[in-house]
DOSEZA-826656 format. One record per atom (N, C-alpha, C, CB): x, y, z. Coordinates in steps of 0.05 Angstrom, whole numbers, plus 32768, in hexadecimal, padded with zeros to 4 digits. Glycine has a CB too. Layout:
BEGIN
XYZ/...
% end
This chain:
BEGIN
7EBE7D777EBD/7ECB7D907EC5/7EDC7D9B7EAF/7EDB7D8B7EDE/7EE37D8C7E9E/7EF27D9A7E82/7EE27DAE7E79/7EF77D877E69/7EC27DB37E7B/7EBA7DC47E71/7EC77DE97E80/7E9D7DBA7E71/7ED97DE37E98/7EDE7DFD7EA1/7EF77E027E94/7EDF7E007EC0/7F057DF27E7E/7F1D7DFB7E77/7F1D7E0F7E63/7F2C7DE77E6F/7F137E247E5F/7F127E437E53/7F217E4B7E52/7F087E567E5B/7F2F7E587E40/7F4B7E6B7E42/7F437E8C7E4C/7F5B7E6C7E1F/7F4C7E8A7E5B/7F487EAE7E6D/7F3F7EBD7E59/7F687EC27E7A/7F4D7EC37E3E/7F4C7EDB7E31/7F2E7ED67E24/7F667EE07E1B/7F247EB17E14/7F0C7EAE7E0F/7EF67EB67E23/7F0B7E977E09/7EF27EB37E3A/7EE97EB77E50/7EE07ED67E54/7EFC7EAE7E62/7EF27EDE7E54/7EF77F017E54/7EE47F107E42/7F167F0A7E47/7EE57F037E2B/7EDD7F087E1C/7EB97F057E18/7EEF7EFE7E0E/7EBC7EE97E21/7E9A7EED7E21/7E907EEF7E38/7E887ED77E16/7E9D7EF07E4C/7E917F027E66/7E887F227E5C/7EAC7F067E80/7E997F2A7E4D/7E967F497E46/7E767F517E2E/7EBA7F517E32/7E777F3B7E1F/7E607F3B7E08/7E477F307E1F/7E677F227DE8/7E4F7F227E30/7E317F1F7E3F/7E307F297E56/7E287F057E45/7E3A7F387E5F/7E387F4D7E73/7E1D7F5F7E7A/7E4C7F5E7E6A/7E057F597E6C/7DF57F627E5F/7DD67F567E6E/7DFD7F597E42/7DBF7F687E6B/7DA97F637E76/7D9B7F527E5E/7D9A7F7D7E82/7D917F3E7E5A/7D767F377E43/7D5F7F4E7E42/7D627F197E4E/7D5C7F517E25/7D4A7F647E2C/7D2B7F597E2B/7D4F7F7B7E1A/7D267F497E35/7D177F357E3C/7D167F3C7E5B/7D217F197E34/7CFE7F427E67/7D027F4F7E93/7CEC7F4F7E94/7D107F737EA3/7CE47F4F7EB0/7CCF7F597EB7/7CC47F767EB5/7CD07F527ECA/7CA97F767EBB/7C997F907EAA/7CA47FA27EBB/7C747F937EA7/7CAD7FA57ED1/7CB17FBE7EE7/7CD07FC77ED7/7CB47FB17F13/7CD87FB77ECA/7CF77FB47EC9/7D017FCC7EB3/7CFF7F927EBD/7D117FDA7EB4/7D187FED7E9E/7D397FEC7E97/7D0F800B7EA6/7D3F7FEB7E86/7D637FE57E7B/7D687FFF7E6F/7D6A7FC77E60/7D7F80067E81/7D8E801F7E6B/7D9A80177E56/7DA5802F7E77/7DA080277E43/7DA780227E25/7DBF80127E1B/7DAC803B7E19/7DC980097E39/7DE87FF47E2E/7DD27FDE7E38/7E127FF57E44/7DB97FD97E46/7DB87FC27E53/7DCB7FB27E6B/7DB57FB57E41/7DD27FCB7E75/7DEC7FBE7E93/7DDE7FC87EA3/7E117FC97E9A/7DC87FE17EA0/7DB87FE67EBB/7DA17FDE7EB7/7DB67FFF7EC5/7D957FCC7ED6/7D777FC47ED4/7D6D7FD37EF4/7D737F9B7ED2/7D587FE47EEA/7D487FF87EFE/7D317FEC7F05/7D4180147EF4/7D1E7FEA7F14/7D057FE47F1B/7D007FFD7F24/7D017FCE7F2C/7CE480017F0D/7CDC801F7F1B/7CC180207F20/7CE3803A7F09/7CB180047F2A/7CA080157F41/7C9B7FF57F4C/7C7E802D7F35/7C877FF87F5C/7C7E7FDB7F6C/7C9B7FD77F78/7C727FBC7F56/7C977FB37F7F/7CAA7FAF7F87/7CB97F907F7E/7CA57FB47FA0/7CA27F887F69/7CA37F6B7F5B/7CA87F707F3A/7C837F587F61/7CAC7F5E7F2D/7CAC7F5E7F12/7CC57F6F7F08/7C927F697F08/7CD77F617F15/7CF37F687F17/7D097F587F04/7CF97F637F35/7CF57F397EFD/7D127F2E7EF1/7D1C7F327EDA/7D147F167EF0/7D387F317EE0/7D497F377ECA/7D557F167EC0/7D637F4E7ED4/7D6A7F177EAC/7D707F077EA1/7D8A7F0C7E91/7D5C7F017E97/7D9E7EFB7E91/7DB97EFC7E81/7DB97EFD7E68/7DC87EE97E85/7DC17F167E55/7DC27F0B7E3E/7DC37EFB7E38/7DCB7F0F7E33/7DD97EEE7E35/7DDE7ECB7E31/7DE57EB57E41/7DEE7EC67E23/7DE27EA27E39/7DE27E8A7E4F/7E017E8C7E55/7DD67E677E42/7E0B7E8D7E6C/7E287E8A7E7C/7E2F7E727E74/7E2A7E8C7E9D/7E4C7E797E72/7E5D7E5C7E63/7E627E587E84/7E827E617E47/7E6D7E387E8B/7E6E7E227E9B/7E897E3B7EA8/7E747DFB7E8B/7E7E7E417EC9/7E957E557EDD/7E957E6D7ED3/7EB57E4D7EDD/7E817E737EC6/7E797E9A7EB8/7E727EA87ECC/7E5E7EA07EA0/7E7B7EBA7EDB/7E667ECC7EF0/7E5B7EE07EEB/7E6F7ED47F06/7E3D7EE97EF4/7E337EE97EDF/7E2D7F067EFC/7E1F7ECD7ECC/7E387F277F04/7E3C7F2B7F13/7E2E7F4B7F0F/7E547F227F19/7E227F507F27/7E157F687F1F/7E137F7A7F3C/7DF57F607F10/7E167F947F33/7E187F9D7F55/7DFC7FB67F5D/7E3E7FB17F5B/7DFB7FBA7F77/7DE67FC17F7A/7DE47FE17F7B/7DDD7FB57F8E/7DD77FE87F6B/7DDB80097F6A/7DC480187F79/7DDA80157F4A/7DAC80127F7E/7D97801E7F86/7D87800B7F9C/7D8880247F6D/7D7E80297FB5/7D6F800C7FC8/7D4F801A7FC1/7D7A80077FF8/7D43800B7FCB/7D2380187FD4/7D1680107FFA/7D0780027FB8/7D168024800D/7D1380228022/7CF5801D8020/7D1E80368030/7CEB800E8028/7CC18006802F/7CC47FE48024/7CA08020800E/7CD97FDB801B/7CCA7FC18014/7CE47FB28027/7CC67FB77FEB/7CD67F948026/7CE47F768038/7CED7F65801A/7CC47F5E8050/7D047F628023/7D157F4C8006/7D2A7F5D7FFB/7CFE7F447FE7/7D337F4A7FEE/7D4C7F547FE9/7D537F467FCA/7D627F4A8003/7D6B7F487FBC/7D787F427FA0/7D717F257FA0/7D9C7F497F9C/7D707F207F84/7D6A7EFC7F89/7D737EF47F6E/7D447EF07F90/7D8A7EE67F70/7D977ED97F58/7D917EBA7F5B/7DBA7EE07F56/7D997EB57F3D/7D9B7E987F3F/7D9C7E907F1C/7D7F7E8A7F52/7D9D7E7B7F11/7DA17E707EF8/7D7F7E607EEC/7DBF7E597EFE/7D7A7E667ED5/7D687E5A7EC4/7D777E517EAB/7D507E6C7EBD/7D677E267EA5/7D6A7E267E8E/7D507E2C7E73/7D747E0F7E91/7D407E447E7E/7D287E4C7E6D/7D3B7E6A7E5C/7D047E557E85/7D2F7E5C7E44/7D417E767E31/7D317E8E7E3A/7D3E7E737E08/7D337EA27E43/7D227EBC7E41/7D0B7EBF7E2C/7D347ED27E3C/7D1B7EBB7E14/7D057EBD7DFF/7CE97EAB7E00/7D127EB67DE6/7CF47E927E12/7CDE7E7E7E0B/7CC57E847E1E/7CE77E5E7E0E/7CCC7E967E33/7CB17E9C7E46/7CA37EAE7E3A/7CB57EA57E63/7C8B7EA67E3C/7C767EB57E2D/7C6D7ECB7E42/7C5B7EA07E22/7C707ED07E59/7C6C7EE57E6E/7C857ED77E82/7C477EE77E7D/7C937EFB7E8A/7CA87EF37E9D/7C9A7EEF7EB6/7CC07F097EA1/7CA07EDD7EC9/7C947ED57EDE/7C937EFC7EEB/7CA97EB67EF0/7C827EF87F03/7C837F147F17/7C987F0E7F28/7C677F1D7F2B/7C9B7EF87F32/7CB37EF37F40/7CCA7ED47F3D/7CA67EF57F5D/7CDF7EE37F40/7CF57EBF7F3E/7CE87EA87F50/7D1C7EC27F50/7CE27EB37F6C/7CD97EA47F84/7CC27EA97F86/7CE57EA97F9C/7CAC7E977F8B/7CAF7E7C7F78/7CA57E777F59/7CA27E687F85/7C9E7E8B7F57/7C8E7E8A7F35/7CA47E777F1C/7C8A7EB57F25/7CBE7E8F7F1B/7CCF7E837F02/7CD97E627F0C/7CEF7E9B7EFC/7CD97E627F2D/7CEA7E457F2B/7CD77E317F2B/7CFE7E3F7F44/7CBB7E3B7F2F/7CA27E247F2C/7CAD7E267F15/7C7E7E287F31/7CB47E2B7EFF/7CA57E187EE5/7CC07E0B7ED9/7C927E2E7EC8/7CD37E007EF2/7CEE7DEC7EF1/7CFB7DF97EE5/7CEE7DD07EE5/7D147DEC7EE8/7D327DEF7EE2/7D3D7E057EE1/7D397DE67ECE/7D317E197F02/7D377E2F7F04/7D4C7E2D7F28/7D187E427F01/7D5B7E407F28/7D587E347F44/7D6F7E5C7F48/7D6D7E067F4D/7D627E5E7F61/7D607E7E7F68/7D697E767F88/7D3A7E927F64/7D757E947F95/7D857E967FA6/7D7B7EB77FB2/7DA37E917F99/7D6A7EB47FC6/7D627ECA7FD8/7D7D7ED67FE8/7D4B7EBD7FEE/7D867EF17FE0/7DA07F077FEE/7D8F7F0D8002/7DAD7F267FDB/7D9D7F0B801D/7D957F188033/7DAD7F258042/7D867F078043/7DA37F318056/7DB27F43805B/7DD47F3A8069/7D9F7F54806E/7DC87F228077/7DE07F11807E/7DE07EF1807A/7DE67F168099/7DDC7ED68077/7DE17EBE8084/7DD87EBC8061/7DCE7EB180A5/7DED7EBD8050/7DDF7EB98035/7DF87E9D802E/7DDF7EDC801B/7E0B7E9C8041/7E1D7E7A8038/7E0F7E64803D/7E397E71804B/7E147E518030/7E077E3F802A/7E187E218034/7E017E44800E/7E0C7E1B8057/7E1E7E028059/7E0D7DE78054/7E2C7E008078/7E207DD2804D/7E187DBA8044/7E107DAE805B/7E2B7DAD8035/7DFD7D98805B/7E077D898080/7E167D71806F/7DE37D78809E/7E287D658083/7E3C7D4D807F/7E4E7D608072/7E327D30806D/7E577D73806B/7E707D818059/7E787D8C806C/7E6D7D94803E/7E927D958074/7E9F7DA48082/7EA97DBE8076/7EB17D95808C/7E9F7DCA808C/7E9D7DE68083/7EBD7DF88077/7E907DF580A0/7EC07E028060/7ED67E0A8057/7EDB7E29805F/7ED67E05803C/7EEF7E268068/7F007E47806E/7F027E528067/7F107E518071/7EF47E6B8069/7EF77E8D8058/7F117E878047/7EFF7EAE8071/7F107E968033/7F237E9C802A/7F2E7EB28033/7F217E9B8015/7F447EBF8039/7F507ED8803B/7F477EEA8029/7F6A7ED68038/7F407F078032/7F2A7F188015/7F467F23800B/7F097F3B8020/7F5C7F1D8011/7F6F7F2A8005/7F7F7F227FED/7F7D7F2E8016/7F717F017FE4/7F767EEE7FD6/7F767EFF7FBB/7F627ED77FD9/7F837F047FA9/7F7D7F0A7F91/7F6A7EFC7F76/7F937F0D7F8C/7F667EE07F83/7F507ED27F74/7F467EC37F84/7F567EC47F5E/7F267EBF7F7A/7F187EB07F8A/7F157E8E7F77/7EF97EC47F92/7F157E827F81/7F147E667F7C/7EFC7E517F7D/7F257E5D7F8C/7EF07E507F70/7ED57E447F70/7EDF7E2A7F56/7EB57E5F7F66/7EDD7E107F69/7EE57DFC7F58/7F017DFD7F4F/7ED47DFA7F44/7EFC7DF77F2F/7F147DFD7F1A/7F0E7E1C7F12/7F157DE77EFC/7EF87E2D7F1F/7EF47E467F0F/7F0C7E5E7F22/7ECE7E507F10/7F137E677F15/7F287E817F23/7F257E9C7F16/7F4A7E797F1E/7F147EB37F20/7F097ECF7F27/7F1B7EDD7F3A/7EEB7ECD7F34/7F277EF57F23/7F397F097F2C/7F247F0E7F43/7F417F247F14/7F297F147F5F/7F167F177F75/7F107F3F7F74/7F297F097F98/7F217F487F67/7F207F687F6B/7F047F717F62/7F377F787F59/7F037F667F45/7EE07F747F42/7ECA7F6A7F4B/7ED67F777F28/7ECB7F577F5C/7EB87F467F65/7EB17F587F7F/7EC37F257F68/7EC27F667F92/7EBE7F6E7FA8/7EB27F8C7FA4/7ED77F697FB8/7E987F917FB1/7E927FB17FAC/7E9E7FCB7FC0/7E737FB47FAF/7E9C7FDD7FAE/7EB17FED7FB8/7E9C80097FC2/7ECB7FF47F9C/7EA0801B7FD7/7E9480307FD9/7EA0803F7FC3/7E94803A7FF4/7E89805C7FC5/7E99806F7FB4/7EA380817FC3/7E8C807C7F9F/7EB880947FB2/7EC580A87FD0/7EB480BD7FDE/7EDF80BC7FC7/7EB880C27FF9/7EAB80D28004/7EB680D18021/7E8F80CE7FFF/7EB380E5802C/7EC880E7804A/7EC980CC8056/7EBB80FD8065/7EB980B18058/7EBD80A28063/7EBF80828050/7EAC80A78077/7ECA808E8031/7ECC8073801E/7EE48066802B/7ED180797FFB/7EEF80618033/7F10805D803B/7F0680448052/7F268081804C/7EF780538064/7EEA803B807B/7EDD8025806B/7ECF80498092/7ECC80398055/7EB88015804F/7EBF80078039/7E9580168047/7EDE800E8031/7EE48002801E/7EF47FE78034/7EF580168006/7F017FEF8040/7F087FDF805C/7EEF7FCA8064/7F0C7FF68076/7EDB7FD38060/7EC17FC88066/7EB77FAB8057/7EAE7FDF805F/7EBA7FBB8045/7EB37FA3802C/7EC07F928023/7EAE7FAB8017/7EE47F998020/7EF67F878018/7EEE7F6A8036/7F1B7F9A8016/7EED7F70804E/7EE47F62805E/7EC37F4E8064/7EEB7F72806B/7EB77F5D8050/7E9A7F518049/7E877F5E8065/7E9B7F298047/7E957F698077/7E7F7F798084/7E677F7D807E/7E837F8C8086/7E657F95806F/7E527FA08066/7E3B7F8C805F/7E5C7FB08052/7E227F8E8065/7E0F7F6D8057/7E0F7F698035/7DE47F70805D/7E077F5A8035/7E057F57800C/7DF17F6E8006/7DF27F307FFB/7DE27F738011/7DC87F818008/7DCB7F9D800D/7DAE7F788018/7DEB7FA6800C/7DEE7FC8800B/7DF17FCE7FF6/7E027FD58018/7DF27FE57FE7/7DF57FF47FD5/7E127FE97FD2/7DED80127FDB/7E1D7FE87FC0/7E367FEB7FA3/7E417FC37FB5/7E5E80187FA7/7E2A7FB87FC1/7E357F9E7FC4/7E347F917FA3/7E227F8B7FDC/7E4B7F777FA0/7E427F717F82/7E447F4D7F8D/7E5E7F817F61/7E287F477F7C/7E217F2E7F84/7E257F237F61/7DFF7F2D7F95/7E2E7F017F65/7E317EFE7F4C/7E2B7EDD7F4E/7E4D7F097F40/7E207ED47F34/7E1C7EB97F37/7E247EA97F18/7DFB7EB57F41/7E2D7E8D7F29/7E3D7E847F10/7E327E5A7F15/7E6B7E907F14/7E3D7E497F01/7E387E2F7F00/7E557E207F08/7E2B7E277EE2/7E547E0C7F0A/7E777E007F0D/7E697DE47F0C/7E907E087F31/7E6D7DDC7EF7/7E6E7DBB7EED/7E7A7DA77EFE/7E7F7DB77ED4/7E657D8C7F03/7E767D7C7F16/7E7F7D6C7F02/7E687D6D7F2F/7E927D597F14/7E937D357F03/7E7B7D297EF9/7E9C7D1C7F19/7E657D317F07/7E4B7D157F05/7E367D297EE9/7E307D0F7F33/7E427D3D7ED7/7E347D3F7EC7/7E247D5D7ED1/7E267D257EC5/7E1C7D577EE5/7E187D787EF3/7E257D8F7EFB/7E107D777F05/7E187DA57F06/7E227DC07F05/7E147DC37F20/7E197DD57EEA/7E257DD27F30/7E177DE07F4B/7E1B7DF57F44/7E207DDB7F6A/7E0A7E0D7F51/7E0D7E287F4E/7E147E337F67/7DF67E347F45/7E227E517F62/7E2D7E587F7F/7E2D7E7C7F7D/7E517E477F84/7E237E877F8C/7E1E7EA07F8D/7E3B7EAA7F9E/7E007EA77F9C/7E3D7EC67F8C/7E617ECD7FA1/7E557EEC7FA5/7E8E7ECD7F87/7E607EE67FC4/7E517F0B7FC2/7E6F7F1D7FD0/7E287F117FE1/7E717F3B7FC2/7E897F467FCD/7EA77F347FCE/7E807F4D7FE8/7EA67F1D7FBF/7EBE7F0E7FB2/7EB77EF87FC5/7EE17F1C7FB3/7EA87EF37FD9/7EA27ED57FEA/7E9A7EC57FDF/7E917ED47FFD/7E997EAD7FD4/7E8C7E997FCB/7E7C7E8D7FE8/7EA27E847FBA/7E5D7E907FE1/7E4A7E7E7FEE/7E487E6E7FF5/7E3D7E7B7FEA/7E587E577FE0/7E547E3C7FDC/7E3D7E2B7FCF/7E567E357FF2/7E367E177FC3/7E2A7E0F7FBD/7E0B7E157FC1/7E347E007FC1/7E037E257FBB/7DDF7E2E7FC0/7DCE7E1D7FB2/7DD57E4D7FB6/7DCC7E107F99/7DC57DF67F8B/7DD57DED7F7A/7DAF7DF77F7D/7DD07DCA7F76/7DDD7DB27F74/7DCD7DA67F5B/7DDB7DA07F91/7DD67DA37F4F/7DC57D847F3D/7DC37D987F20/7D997D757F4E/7DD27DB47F16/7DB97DC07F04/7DCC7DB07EEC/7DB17DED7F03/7DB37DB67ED7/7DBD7DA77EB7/7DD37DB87EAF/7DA37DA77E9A/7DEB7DA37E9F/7DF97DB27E8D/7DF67DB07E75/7E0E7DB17E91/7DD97D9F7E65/7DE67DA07E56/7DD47DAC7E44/7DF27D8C7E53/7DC97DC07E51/7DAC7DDA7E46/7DC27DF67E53/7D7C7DD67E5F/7DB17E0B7E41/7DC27E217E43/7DBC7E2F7E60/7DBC7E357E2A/7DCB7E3C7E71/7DC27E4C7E8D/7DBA7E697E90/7DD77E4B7E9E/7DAE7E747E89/7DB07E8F7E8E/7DAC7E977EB1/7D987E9D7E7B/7DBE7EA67EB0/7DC07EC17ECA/7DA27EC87ED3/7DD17EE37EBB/7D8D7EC27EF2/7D7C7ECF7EF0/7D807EE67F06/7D677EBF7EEF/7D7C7F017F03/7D817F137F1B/7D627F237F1D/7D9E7F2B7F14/7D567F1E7F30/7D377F327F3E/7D417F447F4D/7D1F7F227F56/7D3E7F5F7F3E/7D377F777F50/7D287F757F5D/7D327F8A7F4A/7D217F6F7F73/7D0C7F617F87/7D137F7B7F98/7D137F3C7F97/7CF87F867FA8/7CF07F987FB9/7D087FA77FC1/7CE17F8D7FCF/7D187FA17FDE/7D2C7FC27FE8/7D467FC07FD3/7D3D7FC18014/7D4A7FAD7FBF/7D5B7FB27FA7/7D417FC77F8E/7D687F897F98/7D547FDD7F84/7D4B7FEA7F6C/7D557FEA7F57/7D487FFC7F6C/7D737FE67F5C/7D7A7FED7F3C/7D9C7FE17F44/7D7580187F2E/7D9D7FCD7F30/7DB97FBE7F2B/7DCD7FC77F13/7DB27FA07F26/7DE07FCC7F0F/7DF27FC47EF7/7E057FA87EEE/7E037FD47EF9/7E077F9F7ED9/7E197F8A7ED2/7E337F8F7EDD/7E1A7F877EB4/7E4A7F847EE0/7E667F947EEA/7E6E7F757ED7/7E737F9B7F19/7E837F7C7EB8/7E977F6B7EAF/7EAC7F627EC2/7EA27F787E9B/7EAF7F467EC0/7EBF7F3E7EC5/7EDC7F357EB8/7EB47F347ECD/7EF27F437EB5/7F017F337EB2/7F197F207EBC/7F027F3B7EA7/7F1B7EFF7EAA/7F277EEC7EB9/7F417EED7EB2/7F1D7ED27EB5/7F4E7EE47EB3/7F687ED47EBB/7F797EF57EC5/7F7A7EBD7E9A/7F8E7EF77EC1/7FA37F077EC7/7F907F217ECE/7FBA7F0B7EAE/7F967F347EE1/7F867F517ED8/7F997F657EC2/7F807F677EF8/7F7F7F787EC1/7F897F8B7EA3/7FA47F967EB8/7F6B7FAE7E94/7FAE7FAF7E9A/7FC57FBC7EA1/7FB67FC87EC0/7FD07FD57E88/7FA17FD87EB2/7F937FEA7EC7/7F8B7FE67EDF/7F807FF37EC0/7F857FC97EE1/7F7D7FC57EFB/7F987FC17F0E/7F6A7FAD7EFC/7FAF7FBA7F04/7FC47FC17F13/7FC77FCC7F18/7FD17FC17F13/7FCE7FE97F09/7FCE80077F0A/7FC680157F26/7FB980117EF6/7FA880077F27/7F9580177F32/7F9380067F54/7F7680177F1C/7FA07FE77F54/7FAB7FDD7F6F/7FC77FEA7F75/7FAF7FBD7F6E/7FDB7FF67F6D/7FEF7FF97F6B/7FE9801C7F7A/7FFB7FF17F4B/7FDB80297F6A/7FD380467F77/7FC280447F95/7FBF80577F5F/7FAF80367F91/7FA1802D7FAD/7FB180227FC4/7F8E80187FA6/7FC780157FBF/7FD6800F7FD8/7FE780217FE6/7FE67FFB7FD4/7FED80397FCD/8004804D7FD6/7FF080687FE3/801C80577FB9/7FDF805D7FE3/7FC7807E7FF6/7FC28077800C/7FA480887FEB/7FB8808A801E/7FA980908031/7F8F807F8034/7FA580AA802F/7F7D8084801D/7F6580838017/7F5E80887FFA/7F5980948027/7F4880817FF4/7F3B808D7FD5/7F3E80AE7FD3/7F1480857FD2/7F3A80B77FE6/7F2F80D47FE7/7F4A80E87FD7/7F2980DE800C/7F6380D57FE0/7F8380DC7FD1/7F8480E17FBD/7F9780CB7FD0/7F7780CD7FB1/7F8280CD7F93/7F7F80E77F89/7F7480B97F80/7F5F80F97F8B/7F6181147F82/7F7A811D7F7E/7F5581257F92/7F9081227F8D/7F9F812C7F97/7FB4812A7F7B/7FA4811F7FB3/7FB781147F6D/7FCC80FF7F5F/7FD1810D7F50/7FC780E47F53/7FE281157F42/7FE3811F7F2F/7FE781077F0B/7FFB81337F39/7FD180FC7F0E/7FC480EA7EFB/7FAD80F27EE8/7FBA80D77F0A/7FB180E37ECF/7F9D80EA7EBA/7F8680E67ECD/7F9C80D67E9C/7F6B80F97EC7/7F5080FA7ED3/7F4580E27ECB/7F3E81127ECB/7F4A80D57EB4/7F3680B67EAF/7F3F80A47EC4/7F3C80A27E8E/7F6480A47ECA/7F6D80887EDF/7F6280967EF4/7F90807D7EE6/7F6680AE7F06/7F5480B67F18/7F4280A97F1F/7F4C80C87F14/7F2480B07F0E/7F0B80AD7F11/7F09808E7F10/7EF980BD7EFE/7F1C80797F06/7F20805D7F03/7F2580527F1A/7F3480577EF2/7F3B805A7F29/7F49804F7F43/7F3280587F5D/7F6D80607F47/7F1A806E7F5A/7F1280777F6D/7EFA80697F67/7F1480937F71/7EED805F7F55/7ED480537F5E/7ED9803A7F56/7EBA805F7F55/7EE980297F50/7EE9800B7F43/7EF580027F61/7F0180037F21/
% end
């Protein structure tokens, strides 16, 4: 577990440089020019994406959902590979089961609700409060603010921001942000754990290697179309994100802020982050 002792600002830092799609995807798959957006633009397979780089030990590796497609069954599907991108000679058509047939893959089907993951013989652990300012996975500790998705404003953003901070809303809505990360045990291993809207899942697989590199795997799979990366940063939050909790508690609603008499960049900052 020493491998989670990172210093926030190192952390920060390469959360921010790998924030990033491989440009290595499946054939349906298209990346805008930073590589933070991955679109699927036709069918409904040949979706996977891949992390720039392999996530350091408690990296979350977090991306939110920007686009649906109504006609297809399935949903987002993350999970971790130790296959370098480069080394597949054709990206599988799908994570499930193609990429995890060929081992040391292991993937996590998003559905619309029952996506926690209980152990049998473990006793079941207690929500955390969504009001927690960090979420706690192991020794790993994630400012919880950017982890949770936010509506954008519009006569009724105010309700579903209420919505979401509570996890209402299913994982599989629009601006939900699903993210997946490793946490090292004592016995040499790593379990993986998917956090969706700042919830940790819990343990979804057990046993993976630490001591080969992990990359991030995310399938635009059928009623998902199009995802973005969302940076994370750890330890303390920025100036701004204070700023922008500090203005959010003293309103009505999002819809206020218009109102502020604030530079237009913190505006447009506090209203859709």
């Amino acid at each position: 577990q020493g491998q989670l002792k990172i210093a926030p600002a190192a952390m920060a830092a390469r959360c921010r440089l790998a924030a990033r799609f491989h440009h290595i995807h499946g054939a349906n798959i298209r990346l805008d020019a930073s590589h933070t957006q991955a679109t699927r633009v036709e069918s409904f397979a040949n979706g996977v994406c891949f992390s720039q780089e392999p996530l350091a030990p408690g990296q979350i590796f977090l991306v939110e959902i920007e686009e649906k497609e109504l006609g297809w069954c399935g949903h987002l599907r993350v999970g971790l590979t130790a296959h370098d991108p480069q080394s597949l000679e054709v990206v599988p058509e799908y994570s499930l089961p193609d990429l995890v047939n060929l081992g040391d893959t292991w993937v996590f089907a998003i559905t619309r609700n029952h996506n926690r993951v209980v152990v049998e013989g473990e006793q079941t652990q207690a929500r955390e409060r969504p009001w927690e300012p960090f979420l706690l996975i192991e020794r790993v500790r994630i400012p919880r603010d950017t982890l949770v998705g936010r509506s954008r404003p519009g006569r009724y953003s105010h309700i579903l921001d209420d919505l979401y901070k509570m996890n209402v809303l299913p994982a599989t809505a629009r601006r939900s942000r699903i993210g997946v990360l490793y946490a090292p045990q004592p016995d040499g291993t790593a379990d993986m754990h998917i956090v969706i809207n700042g919830d940790d899942m819990g343990p979804s697989a057990r046993g993976l290697p630490t001591t080969r590199p992990l990359y991030a795997v995310i399938d635009v799979f059928a009623s998902t179309k199009s995802v973005r990366v969302i940076p994370v940063d750890y330890g303390f939050p920025s100036l701004q994100t204070l700023c922008r909790l500090v203005i959010q508690k003293h309103i009505v609603h999002r819809l206020a802020i218009d109102g502020l008499d604030l530079p237009p960049l913190l505006k447009s900052f506090c209203q859709h982050e």
